[in-house]
C-alpha positions as CSV (number, residue, x, y, z in Angstrom):
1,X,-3.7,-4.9,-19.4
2,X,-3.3,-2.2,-16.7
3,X,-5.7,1.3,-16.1
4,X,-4.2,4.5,-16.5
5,X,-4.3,5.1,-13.2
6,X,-2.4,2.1,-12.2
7,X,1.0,3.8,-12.4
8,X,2.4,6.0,-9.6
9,X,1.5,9.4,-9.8
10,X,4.7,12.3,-10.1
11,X,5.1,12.6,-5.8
12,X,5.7,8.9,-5.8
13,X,1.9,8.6,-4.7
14,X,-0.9,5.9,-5.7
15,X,-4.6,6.7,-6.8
16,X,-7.2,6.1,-4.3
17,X,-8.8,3.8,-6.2
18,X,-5.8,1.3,-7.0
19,X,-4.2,1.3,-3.4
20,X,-7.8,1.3,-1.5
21,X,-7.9,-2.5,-3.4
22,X,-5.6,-3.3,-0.4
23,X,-4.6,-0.6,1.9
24,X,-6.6,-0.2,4.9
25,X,-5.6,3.7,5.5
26,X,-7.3,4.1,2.2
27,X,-10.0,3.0,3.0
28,X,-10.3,5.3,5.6
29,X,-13.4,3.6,7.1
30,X,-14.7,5.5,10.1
31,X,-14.8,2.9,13.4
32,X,-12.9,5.3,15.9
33,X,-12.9,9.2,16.3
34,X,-12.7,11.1,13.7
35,X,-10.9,14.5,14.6
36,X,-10.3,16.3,11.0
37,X,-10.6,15.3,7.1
38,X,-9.9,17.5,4.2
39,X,-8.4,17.3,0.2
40,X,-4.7,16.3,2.0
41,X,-5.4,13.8,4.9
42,X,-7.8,12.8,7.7
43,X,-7.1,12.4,11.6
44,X,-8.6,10.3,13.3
45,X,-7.8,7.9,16.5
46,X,-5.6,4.9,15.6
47,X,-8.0,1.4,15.9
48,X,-4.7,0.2,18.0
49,X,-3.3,2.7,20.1
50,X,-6.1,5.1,20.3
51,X,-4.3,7.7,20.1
52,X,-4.6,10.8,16.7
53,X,-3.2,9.7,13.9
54,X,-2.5,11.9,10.7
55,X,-3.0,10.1,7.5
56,X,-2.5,11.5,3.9
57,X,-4.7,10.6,1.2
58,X,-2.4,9.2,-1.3
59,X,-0.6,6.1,-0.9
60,X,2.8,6.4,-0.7
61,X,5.1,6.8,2.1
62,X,6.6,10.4,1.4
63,X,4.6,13.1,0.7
64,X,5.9,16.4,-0.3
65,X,7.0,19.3,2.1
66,X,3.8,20.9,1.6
67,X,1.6,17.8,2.7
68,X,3.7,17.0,5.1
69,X,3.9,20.4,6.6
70,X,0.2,20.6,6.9
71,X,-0.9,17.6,7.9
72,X,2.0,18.1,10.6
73,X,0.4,21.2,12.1
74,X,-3.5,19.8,11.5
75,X,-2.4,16.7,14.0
76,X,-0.4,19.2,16.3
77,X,-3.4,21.2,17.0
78,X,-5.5,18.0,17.8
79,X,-2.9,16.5,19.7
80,X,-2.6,19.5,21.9
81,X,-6.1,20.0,22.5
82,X,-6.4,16.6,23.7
83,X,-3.3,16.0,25.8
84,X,-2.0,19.5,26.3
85,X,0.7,21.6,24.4
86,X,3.5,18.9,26.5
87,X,1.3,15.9,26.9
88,X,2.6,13.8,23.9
89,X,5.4,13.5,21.1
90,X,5.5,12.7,17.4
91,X,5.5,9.5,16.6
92,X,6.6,8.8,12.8
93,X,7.4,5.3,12.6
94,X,5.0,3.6,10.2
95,X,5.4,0.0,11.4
96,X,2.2,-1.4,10.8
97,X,1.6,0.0,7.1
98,X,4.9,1.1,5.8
99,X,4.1,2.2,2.3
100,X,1.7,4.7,3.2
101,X,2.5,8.0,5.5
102,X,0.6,8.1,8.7
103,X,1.8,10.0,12.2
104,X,1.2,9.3,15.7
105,X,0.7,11.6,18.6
106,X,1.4,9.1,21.1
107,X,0.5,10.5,25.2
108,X,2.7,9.3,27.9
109,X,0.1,6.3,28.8
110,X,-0.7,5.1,25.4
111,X,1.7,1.9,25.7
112,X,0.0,1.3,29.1
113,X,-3.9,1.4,27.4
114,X,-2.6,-1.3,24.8
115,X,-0.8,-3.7,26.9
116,X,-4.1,-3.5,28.9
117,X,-6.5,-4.1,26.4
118,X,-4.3,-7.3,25.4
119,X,-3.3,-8.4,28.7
120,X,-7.1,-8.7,30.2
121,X,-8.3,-12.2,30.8
């Protein structure tokens, strides 16, 4: 027998509780920098690329306008503080996790700093 908050809620979104049972962005553990967290989503650098990545609190993969919006402009900010207002480009492709929105700002060199990391003997 399921929970009440086992169902989707009306944006399409999970609870925290159900999805953090096996969704690592809902977990939201804190092992790399942590740039900004509020009630709509958290930015922190991606454990792979290293790089600011914008995640929204509740699982599902399309927030509404509004969420998206802001979490849009909170990772802009961050992203141009760190690389400079043309130093890097939106990355939207959720390849990794697909069922749960997250955004890159990927710099120029971020390929270059992976491939490195996994190319060292």
């Amino acid at each position: 027998m399921g929970h009440a908050d086992d169902h989707p809620a009306a944006d399409g979104a999970h609870t925290r509780s159900q999805a953090s049972q096996h969704c690592d962005l809902c977990e939201a553990a804190p092992i790399t920098t942590w740039y900004h967290e509020d009630a709509v989503c958290w930015i922190a650098d991606c454990e792979i690329c290293q790089v600011p990545m914008v995640v929204w609190r509740s699982h599902g993969a399309e927030p509404p306008a509004d969420a998206l919006s802001h979490m849009l402009d909170r990772l802009r900010a961050i992203a141009d503080a760190r690389f400079g207002v043309d130093g890097w480009f939106l990355d939207r492709e959720m390849r990794r996790i697909p069922d749960h929105f997250h955004a890159h700002a990927r710099d120029p060199d971020w390929w270059s700093r992976i491939a490195a990391r996994f190319l060292r003997p």
